[in-house]
C-alpha positions in Angstrom: 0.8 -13.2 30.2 2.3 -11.5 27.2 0.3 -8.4 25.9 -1.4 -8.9 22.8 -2.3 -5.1 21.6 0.8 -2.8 21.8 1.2 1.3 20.9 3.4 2.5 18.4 5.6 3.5 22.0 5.5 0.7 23.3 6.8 -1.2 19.9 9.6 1.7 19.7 10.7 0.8 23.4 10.8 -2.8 23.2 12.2 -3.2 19.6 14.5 -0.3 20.2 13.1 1.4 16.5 12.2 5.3 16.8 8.4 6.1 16.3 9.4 7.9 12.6 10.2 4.3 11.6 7.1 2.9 12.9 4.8 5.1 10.9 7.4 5.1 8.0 6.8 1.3 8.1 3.2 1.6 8.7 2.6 4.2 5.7 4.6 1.4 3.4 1.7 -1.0 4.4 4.3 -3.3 6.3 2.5 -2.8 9.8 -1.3 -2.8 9.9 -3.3 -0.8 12.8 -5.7 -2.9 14.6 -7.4 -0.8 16.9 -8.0 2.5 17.6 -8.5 3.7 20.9 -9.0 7.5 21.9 -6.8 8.8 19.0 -4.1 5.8 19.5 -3.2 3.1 16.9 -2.7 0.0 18.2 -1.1 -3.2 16.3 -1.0 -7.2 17.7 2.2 -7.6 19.0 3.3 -11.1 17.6 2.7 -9.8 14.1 5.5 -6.7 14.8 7.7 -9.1 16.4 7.4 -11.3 13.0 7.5 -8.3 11.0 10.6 -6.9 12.5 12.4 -10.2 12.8 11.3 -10.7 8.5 12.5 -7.2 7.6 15.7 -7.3 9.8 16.5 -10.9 8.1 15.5 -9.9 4.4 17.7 -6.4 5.2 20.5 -8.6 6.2 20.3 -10.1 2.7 20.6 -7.4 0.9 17.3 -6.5 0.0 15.9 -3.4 -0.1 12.8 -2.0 1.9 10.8 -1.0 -1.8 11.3 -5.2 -2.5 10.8 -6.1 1.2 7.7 -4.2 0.7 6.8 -5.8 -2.4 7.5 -9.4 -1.2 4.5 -8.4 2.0 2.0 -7.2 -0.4 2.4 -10.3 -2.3 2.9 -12.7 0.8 6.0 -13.7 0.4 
């Protein structure tokens, strides 16, 4: 059964991304914390996995991380 909650080290180890992207990403307002549990963010796992595989793909294109970041806020 697939975990649905995941740390920040966790998300590092199995997207192979260092933990200064993850809050970089999370400061832009591209990952959103969940929980909280005894100091520890914790974010739903699917919605990384999307997020990662949407940023990799609009990177890929061209596009840069402000506009990626734009495009998210607006739902796009």
């Amino acid at each position: 059964m697939a975990k649905t909650m995941i740390s920040p080290a966790e998300i590092s180890k199995i997207h192979n991304i260092s933990y200064q992207t993850i809050n970089y990403y999370t400061n832009l307002g591209l990952f959103t914390v969940r929980k909280r549990h005894a100091n520890n963010r914790l974010f739903n796992s699917k919605e990384i996995s999307a997020c990662l595989k949407r940023i990799t793909k609009l990177k890929s294109q061209g596009y840069s991380l402000k506009l990626i970041c734009d495009l998210s806020r607006r739902g796009g």
